[in-house]
C-alpha positions in Angstrom: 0.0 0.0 0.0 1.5 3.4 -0.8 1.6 6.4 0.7 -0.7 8.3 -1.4 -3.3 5.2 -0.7 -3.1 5.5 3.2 -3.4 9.1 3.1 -6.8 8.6 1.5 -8.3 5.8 3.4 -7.2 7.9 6.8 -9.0 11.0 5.1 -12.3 9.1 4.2 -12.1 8.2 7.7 -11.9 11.9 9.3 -14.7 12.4 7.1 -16.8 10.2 8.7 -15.7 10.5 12.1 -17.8 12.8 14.9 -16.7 15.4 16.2 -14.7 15.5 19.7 -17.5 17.9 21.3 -20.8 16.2 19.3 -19.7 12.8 20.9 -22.2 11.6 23.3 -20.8 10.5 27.2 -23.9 10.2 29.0 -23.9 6.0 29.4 -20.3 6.2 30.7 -19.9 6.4 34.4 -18.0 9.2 35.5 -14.9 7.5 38.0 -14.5 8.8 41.0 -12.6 6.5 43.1 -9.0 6.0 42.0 -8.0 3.7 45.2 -7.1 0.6 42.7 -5.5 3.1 40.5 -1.7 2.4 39.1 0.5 4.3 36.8 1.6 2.0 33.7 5.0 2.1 34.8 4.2 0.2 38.3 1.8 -2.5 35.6 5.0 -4.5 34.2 2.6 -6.4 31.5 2.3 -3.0 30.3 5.4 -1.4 30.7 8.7 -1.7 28.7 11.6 -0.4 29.9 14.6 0.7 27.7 17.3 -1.1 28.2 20.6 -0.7 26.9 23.6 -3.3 25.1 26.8 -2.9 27.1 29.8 -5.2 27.7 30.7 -6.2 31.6 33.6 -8.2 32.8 32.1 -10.9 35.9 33.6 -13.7 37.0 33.6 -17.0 35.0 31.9 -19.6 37.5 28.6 -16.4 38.2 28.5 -16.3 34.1 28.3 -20.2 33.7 25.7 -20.4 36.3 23.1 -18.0 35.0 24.2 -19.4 31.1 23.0 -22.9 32.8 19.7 -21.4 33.2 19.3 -21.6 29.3 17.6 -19.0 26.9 16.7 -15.9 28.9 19.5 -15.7 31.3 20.9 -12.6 30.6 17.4 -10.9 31.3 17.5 -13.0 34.1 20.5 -11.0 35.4 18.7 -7.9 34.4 15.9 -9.1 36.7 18.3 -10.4 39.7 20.2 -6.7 39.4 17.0 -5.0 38.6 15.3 -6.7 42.4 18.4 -6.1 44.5 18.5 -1.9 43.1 14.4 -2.2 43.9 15.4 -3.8 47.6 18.6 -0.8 48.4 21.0 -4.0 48.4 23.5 -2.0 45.3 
């Protein structure tokens, strides 16, 4: 699909759209208690932080034991170093 053929199809589509200010709310409860309220950030199915590729020196015997682990280990250290910044223990 080109450009020229998205730019249409999104324009037919503003065409037809309502307005912000002629769209109808009144069947929507209002909320008004944000107890159970969380920011995304502090929802970790929703949240993905940025993470960064850098090169670390650790010993041999730590680096074959989270490799043991199989696929996933080195997120696996992220996690471990990730829990132990979360709990003031580095």
């Amino acid at each position: 699909m080109t450009d020229l053929e998205k730019s249409k199809i999104i324009e037919a589509c503003e065409a037809q759209a309502v307005p912000d200010n002629e769209i109808d709310f009144s069947e929507i409860p209002e909320i008004t208690d944000f107890s159970g309220f969380r920011p995304v950030s502090q929802h970790p199915e929703y949240f993905k932080p940025v993470k960064e590729q850098v090169s670390i020196r650790i010993n041999k015997v730590l680096l074959a034991h989270f490799r043991e682990k199989g696929k996933g280990w080195q997120s696996e250290v992220n996690d471990f170093l990730m829990n132990a910044y979360l709990h003031g223990q580095i």
